[in-house]
N, CA, C and O atoms as a MOPAC input file, in Angstrom:
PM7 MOZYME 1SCF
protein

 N     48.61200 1  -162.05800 1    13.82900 1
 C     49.98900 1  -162.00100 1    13.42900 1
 C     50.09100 1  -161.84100 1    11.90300 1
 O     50.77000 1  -160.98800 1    11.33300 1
 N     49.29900 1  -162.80700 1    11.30300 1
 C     49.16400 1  -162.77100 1     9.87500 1
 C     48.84300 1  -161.34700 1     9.30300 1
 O     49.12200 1  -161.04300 1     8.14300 1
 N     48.19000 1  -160.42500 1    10.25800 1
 C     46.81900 1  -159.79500 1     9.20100 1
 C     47.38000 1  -158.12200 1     9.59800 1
 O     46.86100 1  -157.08100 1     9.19500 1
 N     48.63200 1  -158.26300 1    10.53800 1
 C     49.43200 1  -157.32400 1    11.31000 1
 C     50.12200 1  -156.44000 1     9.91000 1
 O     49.89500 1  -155.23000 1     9.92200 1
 N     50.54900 1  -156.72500 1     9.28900 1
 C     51.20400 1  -156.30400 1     7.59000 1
 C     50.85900 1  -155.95100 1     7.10200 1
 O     51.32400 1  -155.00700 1     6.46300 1
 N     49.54600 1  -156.50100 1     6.97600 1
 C     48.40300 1  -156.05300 1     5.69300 1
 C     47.81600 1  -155.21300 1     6.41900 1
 O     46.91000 1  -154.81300 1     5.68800 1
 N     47.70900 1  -154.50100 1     7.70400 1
 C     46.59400 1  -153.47800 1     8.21100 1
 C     47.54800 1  -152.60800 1     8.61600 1
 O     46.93200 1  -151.74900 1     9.24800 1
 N     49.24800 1  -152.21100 1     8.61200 1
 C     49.48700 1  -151.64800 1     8.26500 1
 C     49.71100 1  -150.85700 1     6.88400 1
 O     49.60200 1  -149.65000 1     6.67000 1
 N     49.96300 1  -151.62100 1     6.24700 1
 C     50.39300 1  -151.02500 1     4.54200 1
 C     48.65900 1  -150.59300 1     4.13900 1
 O     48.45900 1  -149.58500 1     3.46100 1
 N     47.60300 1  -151.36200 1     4.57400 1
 C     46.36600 1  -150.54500 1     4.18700 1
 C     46.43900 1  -148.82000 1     4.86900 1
 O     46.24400 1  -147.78100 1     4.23800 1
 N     46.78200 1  -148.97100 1     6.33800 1
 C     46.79800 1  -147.76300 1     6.67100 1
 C     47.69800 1  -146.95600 1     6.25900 1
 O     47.32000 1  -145.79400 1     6.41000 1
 N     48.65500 1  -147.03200 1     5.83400 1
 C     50.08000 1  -146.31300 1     4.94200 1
 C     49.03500 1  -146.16000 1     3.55700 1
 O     48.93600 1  -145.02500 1     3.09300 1
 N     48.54500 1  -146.86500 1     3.13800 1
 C     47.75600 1  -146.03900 1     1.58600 1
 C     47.13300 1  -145.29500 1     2.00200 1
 O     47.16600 1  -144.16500 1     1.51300 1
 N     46.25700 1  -145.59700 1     3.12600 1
 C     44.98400 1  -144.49500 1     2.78500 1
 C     45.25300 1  -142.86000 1     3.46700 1
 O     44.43700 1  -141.94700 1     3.34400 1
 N     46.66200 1  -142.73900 1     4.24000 1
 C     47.66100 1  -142.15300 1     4.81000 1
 C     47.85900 1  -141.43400 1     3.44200 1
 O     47.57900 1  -140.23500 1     3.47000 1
 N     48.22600 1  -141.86000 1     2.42300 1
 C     49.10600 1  -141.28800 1     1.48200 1
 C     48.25600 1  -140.96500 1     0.68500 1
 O     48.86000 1  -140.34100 1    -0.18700 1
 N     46.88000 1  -141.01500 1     0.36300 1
 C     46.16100 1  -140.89000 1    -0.39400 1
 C     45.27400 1  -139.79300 1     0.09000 1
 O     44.73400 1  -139.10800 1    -0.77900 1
 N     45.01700 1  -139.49600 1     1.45700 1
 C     44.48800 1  -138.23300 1     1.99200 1
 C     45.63200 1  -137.54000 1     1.90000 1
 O     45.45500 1  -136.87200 1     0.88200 1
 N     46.77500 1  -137.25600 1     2.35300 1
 C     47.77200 1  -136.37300 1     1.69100 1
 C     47.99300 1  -136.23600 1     0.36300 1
 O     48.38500 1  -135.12400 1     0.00900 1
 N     47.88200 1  -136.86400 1    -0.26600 1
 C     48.30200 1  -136.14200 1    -1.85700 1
 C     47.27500 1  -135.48900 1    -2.38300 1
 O     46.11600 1  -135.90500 1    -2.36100 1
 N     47.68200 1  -134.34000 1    -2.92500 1
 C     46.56700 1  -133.33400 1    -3.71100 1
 C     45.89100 1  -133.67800 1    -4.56100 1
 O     46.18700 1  -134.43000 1    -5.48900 1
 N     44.76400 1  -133.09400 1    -4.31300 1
 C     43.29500 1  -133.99400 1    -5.02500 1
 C     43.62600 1  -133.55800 1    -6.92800 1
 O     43.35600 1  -134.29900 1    -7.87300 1
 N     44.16600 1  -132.38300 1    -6.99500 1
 C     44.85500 1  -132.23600 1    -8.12100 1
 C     45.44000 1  -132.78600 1    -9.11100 1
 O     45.47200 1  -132.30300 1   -10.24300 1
 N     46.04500 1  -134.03400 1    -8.70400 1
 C     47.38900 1  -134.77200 1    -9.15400 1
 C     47.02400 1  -135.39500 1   -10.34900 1
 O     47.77800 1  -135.58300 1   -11.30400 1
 N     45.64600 1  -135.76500 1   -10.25700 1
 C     45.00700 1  -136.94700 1   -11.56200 1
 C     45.38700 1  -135.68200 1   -12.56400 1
 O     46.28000 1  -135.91300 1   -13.37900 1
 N     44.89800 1  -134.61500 1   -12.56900 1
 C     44.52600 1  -133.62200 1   -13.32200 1
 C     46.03400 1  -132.87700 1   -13.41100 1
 O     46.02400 1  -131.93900 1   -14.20900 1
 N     46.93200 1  -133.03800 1   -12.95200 1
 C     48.62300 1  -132.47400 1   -13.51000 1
 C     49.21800 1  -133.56200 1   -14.10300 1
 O     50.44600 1  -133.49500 1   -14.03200 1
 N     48.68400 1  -134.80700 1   -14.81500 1
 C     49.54900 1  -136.12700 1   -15.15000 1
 C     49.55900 1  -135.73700 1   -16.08000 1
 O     50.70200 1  -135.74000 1   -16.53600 1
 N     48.62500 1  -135.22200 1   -16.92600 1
 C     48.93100 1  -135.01400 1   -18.72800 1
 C     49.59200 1  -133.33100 1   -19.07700 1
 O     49.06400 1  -132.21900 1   -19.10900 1
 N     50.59800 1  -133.69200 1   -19.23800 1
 C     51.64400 1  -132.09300 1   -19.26700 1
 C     51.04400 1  -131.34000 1   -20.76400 1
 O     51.07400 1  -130.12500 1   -20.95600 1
 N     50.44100 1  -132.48100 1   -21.86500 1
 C     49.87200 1  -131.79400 1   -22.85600 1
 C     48.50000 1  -132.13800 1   -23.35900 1
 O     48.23000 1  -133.26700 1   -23.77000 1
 N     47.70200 1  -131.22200 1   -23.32400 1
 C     46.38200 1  -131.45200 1   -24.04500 1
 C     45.97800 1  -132.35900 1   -25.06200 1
 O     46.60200 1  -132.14900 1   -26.10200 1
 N     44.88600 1  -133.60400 1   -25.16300 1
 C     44.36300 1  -134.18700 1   -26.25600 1
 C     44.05300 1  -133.12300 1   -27.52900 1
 O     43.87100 1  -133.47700 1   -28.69400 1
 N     44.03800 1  -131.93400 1   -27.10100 1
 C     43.02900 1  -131.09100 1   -28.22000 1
 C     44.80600 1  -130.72600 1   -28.75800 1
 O     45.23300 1  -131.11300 1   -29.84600 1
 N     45.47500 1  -130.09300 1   -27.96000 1
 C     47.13300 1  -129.74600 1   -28.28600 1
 C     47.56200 1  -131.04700 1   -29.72000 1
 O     47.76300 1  -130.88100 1   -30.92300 1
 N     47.55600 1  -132.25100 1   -28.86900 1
 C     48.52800 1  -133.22600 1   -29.09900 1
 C     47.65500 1  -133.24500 1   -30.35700 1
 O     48.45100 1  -132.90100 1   -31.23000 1
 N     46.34300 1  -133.47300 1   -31.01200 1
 C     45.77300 1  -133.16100 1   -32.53700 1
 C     46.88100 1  -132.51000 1   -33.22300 1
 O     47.77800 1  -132.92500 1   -33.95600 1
 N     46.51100 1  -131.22200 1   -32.71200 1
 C     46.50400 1  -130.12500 1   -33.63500 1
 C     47.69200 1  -130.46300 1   -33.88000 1
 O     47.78500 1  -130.78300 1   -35.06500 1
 N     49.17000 1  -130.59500 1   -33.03700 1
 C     50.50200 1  -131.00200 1   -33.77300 1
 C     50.63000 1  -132.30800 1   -34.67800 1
 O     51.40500 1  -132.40200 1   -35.63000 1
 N     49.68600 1  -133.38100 1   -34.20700 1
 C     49.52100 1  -134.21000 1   -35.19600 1
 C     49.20400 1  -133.65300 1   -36.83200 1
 O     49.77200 1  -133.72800 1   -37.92200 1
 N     47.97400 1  -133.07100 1   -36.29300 1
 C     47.51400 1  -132.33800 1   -38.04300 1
 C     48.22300 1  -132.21200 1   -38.64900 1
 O     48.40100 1  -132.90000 1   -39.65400 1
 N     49.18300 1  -130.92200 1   -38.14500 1
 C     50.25400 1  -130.13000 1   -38.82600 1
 C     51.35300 1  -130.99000 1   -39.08600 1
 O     52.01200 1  -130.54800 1   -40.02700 1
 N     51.68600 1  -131.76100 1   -38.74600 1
 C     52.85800 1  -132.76100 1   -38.98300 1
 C     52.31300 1  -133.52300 1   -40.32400 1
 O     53.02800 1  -133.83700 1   -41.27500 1
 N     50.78100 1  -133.78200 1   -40.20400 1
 C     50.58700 1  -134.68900 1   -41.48900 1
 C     50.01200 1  -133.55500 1   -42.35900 1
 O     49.52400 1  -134.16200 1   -43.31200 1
 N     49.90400 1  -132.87800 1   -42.45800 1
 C     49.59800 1  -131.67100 1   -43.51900 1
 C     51.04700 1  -131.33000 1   -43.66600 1
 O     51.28100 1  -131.75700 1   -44.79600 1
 N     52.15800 1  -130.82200 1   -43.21200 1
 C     53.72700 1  -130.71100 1   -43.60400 1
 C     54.32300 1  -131.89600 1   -44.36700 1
 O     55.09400 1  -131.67700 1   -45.30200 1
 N     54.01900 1  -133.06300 1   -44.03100 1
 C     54.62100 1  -134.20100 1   -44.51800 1
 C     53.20400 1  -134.29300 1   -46.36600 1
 O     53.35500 1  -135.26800 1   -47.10200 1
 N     52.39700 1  -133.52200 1   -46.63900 1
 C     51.74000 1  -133.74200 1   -47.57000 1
 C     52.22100 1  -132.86100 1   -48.43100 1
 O     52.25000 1  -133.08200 1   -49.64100 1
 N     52.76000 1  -131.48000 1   -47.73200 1
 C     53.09900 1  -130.56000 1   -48.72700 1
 C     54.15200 1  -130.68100 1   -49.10100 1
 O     54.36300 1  -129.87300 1   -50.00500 1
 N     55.36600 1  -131.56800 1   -48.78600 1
 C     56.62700 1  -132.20200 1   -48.71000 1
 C     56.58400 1  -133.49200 1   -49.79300 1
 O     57.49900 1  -133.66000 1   -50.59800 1
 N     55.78600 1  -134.09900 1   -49.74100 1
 C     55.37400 1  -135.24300 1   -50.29400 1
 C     55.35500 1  -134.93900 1   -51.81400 1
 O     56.00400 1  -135.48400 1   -52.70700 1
 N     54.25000 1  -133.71200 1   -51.89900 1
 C     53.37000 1  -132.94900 1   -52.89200 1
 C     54.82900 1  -132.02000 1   -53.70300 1
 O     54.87500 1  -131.81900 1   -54.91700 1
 N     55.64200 1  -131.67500 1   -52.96000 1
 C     56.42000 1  -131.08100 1   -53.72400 1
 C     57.92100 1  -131.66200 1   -54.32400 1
 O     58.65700 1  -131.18500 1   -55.18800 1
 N     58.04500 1  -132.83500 1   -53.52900 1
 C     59.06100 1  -133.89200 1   -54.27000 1
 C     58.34000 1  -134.81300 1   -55.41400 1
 O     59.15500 1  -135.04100 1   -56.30800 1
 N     57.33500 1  -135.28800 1   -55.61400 1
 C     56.68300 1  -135.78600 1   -56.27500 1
 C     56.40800 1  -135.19800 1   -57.45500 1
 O     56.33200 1  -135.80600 1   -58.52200 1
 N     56.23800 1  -133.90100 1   -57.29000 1
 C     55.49500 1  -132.58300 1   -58.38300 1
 C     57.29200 1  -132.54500 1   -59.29300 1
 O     57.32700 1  -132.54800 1   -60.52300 1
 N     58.84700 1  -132.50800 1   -58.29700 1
 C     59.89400 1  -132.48800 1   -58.91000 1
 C     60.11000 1  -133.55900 1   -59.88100 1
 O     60.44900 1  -133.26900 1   -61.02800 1
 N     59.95000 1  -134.71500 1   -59.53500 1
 C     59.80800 1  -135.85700 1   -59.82800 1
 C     58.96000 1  -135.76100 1   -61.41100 1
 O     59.47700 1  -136.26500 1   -62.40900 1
 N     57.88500 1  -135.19300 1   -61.46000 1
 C     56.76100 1  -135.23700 1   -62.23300 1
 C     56.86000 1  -134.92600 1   -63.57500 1
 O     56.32100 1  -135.53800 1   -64.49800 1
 N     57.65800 1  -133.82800 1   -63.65900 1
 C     57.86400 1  -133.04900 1   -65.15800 1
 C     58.32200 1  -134.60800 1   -66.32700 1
 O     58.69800 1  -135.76500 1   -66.14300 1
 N     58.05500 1  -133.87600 1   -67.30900 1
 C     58.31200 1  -134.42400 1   -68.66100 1
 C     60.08500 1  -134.82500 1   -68.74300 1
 O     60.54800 1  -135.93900 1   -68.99000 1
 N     60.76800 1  -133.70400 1   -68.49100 1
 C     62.05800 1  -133.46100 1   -68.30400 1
 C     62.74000 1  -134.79100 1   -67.13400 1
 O     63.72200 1  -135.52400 1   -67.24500 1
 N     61.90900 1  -134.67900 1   -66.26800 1
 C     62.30700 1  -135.23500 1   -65.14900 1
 C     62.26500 1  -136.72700 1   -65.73200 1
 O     63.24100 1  -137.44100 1   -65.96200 1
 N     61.36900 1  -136.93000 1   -65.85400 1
 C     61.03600 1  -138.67200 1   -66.03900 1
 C     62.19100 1  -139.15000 1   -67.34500 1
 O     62.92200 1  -140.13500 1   -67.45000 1
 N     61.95800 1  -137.96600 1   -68.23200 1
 C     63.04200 1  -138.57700 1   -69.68300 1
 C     64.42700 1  -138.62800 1   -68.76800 1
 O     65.30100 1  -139.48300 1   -68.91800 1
 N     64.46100 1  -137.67300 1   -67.89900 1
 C     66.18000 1  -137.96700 1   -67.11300 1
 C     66.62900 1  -139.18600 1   -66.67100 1
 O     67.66100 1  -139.84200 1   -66.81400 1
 N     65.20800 1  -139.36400 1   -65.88700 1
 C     65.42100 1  -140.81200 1   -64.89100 1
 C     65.29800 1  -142.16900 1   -66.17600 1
 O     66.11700 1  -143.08600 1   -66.22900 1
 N     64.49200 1  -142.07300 1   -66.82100 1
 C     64.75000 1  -143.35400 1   -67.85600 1
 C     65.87000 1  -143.30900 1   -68.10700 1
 O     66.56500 1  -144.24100 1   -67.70100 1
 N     66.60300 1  -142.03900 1   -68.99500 1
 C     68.27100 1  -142.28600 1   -69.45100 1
 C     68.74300 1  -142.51600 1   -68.47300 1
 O     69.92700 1  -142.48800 1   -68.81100 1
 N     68.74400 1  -142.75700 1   -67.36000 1
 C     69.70600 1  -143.13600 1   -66.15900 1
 C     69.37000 1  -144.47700 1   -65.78800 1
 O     69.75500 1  -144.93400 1   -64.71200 1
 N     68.78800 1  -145.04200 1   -66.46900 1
 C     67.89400 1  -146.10100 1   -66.51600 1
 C     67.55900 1  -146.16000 1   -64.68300 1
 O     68.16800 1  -146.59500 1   -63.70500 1
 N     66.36700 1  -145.52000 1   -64.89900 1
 C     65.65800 1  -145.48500 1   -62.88000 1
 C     64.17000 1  -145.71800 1   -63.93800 1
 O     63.87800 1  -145.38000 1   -65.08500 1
 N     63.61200 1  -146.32800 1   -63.05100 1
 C     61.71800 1  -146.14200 1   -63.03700 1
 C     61.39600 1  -144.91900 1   -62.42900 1
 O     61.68700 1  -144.90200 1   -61.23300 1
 N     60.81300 1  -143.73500 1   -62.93000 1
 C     59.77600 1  -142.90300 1   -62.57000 1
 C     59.00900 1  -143.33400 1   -61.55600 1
 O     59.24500 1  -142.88700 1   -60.43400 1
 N     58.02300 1  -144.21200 1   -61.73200 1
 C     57.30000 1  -144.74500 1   -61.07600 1
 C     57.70700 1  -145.62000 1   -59.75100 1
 O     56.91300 1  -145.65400 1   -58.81200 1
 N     58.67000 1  -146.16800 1   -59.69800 1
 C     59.62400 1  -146.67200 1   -58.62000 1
 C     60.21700 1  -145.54500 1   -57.55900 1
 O     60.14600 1  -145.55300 1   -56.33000 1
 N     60.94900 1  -144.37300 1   -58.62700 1
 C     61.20700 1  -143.34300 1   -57.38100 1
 C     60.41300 1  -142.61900 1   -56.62700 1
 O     60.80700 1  -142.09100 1   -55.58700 1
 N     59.01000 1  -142.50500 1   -57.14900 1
 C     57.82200 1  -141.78500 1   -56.63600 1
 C     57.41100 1  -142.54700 1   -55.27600 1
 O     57.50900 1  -142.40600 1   -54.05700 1
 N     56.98400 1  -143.28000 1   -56.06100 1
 C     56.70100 1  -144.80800 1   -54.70000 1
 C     57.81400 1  -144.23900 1   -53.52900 1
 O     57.57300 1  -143.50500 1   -52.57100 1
 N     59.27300 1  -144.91200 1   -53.99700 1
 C     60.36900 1  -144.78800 1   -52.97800 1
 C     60.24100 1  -143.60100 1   -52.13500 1
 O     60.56900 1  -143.56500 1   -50.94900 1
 N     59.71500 1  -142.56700 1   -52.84800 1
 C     59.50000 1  -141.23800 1   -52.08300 1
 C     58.35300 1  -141.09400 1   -50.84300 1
 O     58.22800 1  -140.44400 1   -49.80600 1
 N     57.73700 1  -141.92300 1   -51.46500 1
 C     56.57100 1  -141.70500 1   -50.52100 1
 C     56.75500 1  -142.97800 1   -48.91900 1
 O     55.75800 1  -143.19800 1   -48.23200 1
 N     57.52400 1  -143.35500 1   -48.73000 1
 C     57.79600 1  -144.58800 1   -47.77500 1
 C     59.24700 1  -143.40000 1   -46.93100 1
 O     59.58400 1  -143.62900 1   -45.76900 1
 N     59.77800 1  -142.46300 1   -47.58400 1
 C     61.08000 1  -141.93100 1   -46.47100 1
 C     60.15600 1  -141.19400 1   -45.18800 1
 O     59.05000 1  -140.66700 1   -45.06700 1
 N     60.99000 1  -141.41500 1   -44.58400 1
 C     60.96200 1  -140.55800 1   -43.01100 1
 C     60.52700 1  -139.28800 1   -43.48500 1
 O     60.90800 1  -138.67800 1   -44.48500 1
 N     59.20900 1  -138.80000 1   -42.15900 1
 C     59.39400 1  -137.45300 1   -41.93100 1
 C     60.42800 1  -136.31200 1   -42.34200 1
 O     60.11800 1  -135.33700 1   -43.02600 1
 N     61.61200 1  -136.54800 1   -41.86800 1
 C     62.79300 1  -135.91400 1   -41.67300 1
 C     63.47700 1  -135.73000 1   -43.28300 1
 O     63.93300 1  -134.75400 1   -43.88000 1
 N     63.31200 1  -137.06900 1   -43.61900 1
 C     64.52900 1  -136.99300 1   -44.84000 1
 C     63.36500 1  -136.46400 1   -46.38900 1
 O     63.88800 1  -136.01200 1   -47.40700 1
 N     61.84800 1  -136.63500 1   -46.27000 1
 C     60.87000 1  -135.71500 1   -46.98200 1
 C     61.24600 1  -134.42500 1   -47.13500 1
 O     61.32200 1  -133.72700 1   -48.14600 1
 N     61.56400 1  -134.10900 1   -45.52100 1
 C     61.19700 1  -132.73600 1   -45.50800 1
 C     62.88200 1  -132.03600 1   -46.30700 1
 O     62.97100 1  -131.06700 1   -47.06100 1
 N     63.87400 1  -132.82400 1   -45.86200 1
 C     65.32600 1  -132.40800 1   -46.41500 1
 C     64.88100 1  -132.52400 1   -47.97000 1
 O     64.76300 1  -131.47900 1   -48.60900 1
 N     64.64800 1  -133.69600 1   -48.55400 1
 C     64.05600 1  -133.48200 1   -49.88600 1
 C     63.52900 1  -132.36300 1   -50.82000 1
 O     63.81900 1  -131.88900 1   -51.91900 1
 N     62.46000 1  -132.14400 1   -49.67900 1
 C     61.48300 1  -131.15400 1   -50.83000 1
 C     62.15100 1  -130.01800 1   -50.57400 1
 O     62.10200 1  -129.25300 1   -51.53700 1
 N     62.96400 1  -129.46400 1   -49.34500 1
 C     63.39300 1  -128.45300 1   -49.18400 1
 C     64.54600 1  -128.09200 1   -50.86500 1
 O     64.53100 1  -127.19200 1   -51.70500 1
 N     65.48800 1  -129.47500 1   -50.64500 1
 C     65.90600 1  -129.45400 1   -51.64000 1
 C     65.94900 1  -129.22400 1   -53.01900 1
 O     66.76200 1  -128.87600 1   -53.87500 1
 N     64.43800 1  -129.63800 1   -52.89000 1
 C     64.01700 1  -129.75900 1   -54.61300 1
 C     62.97900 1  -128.49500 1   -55.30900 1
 O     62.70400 1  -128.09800 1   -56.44100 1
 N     62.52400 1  -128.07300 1   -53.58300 1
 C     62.15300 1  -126.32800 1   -53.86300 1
 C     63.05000 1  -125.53100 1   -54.07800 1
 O     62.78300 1  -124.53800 1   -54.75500 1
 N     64.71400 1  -125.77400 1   -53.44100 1
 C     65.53000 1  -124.74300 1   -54.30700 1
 C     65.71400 1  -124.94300 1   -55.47500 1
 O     65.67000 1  -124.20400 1   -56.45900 1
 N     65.93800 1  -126.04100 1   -55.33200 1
 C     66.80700 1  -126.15000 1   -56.70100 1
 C     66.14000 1  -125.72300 1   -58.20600 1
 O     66.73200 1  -125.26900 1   -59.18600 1
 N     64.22200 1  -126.13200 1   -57.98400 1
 C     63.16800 1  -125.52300 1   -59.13800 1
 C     63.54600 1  -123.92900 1   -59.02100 1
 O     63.95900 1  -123.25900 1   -59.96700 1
 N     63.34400 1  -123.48200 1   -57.78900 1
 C     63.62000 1  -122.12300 1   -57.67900 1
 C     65.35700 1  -121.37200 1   -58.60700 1
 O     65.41400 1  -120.39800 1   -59.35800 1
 N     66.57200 1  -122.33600 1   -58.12700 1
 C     67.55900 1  -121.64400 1   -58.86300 1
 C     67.39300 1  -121.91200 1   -60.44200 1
 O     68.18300 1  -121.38800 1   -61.22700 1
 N     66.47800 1  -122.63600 1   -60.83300 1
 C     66.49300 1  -123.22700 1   -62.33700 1
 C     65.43200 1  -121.81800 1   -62.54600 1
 O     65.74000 1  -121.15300 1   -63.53600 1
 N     64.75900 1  -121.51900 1   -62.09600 1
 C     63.17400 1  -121.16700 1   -62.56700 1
 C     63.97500 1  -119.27600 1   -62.95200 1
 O     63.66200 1  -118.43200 1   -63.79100 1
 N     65.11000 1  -119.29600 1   -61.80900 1
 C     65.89400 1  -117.62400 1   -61.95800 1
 C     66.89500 1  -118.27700 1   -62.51800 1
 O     67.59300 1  -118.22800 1   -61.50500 1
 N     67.50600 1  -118.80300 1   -63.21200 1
 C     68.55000 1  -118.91500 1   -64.71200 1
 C     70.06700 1  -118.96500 1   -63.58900 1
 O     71.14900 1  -118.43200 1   -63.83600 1
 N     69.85000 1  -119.44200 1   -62.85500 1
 C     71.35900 1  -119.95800 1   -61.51900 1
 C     71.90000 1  -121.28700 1   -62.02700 1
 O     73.07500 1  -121.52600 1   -62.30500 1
 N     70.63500 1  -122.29600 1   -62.12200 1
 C     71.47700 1  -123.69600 1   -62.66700 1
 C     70.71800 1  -123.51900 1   -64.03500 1
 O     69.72500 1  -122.81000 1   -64.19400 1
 N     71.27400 1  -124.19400 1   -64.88800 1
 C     71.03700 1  -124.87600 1   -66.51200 1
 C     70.32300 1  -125.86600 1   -66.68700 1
 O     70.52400 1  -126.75200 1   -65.85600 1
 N     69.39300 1  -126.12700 1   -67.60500 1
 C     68.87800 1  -128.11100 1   -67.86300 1
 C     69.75800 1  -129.08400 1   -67.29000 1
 O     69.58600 1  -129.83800 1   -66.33300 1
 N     70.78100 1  -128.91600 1   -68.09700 1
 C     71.86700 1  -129.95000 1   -67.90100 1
 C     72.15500 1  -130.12700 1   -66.42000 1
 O     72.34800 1  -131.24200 1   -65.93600 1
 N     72.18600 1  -128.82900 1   -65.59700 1
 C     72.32000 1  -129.13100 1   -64.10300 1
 C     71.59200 1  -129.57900 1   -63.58300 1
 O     71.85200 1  -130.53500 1   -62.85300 1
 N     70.00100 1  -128.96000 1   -63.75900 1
 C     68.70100 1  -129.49800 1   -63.12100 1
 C     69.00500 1  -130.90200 1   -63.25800 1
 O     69.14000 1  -131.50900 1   -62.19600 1
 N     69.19200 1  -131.78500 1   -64.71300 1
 C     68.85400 1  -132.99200 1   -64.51400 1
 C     70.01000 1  -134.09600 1   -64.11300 1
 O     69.84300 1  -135.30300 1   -64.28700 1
 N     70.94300 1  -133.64500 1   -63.67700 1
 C     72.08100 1  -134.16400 1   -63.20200 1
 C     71.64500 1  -134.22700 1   -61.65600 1
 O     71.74900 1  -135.29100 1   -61.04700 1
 N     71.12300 1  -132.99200 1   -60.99100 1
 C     70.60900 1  -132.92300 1   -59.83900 1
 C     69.37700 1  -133.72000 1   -59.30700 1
 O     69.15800 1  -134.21100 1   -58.19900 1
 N     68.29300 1  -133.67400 1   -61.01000 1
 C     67.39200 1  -134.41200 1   -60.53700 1
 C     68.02400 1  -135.86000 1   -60.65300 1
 O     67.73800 1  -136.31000 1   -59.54400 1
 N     68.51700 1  -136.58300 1   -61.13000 1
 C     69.43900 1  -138.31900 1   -61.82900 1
 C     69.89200 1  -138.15900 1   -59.80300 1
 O     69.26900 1  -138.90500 1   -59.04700 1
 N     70.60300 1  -137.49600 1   -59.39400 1
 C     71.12600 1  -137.63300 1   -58.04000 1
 C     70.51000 1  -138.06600 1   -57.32700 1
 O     70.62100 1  -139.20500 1   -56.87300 1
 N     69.25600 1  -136.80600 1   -56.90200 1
 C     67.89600 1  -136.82700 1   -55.86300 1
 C     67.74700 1  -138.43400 1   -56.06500 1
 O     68.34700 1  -139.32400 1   -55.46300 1
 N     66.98700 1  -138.51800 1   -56.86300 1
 C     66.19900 1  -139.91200 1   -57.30700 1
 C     67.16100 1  -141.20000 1   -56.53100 1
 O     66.72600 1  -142.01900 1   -55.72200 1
 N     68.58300 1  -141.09000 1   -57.05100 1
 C     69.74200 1  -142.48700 1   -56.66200 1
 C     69.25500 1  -142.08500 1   -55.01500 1
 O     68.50300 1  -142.77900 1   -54.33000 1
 N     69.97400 1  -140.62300 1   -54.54000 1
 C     69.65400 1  -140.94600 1   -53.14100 1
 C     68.40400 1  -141.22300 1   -52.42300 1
 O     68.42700 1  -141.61100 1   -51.25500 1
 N     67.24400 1  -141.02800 1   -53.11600 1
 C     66.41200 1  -141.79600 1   -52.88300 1
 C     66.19900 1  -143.27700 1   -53.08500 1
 O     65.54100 1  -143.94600 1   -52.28900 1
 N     66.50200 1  -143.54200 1   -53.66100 1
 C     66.36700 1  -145.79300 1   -54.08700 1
 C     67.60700 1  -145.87400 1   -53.10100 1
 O     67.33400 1  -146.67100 1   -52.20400 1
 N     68.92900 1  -145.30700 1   -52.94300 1
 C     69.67300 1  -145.68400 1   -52.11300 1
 C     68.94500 1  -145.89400 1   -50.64200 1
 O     69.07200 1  -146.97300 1   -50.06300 1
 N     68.34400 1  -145.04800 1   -50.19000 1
 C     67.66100 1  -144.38400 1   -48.74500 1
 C     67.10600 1  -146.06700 1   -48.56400 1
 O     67.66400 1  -146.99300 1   -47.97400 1
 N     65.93200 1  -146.04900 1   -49.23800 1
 C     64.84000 1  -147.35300 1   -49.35000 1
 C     65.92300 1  -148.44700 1   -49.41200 1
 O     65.73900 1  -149.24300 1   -48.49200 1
 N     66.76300 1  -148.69900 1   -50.01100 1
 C     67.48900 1  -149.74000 1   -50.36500 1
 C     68.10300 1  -150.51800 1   -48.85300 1
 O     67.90200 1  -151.63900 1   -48.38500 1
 N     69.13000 1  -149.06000 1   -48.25900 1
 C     70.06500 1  -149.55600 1   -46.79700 1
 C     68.69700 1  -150.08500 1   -45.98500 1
 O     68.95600 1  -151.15300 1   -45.43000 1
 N     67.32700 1  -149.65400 1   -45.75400 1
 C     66.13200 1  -150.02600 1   -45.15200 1
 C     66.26800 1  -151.72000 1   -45.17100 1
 O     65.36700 1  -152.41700 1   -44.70500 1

C-alpha cells in the first residue's frame, strides 16, 4: 500500500525520460561559452576605450585649470569617472568625443569647451553622489 506511489511516480520518470529527446541536455544553452567571452571581451574593451577617452578629456592642462576654478578636484572627477555604469561611460565619452571634435574644427570656443568641460565633471560628482 505504502510502496504503491512511489512505484508509480518511479515508473512516470523513467516513462518521461525515454520519451524526451536525447538532445535536450545539448539545446539548454541558447548561447555558446566561446560566444558569451567574446561579448564579454568586447564589452570590457568598449568600456576601456570609453574610460580612456573621458579621462584623456578630463586630462588636458586646460581641463584641470577649469575644474580647480570651479573649485572640483581633477583627481576626484577621474576617480568618479571610473566607478559610472557601462551606459552612462559610454553617453560620456560619446559626449566628450564630440565636443573635442567641435573644438578641434573651430564650432565651440575655449570659453565653451570649458564651460562644457566645468558641466561634464558636476554631472559626473552629481551621478556618484545620488549613488
Amino acid at each position: 500500500m505504502y510502496w504503491q506511489p512511489v512505484r508509480t511516480l518511479m515508473a512516470s520518470v523513467l516513462i518521461l525520460l525515454f520519451f524526451l529527446p536525447s538532445n535536450l541536455a545539448a539545446q539548454a544553452h541558447v548561447v555558446s561559452p566561446a560566444d558569451l567571452q567574446k561579448e564579454t571581451m568586447a564589452a570590457t574593451q568598449a568600456r576601456q576605450r570609453n574610460l580612456q577617452a573621458v579621462t584623456q578629456f578630463f586630462s588636458s592642462q586646460k581641463a584641470e585649470k577649469a575644474l580647480r576654478s570651479a573649485r572640483m578636484d581633477p583627481a576626484q572627477v577621474k576617480t568618479a569617472v571610473s566607478t559610472l555604469s557601462d551606459q552612462e561611460l559610454a553617453q560620456l565619452a560619446s559626449r566628450s568625443t564630440k565636443t573635442q571634435a567641435d573644438f578641434a574644427a573651430g564650432r565651440i570656443e575655449d570659453h565653451d569647451l570649458l564651460v562644457i568641460l566645468v558641466a561634464m565633471a558636476a554631472l559626473v560628482l552629481i551621478i556618484i553622489a545620488v549613488r
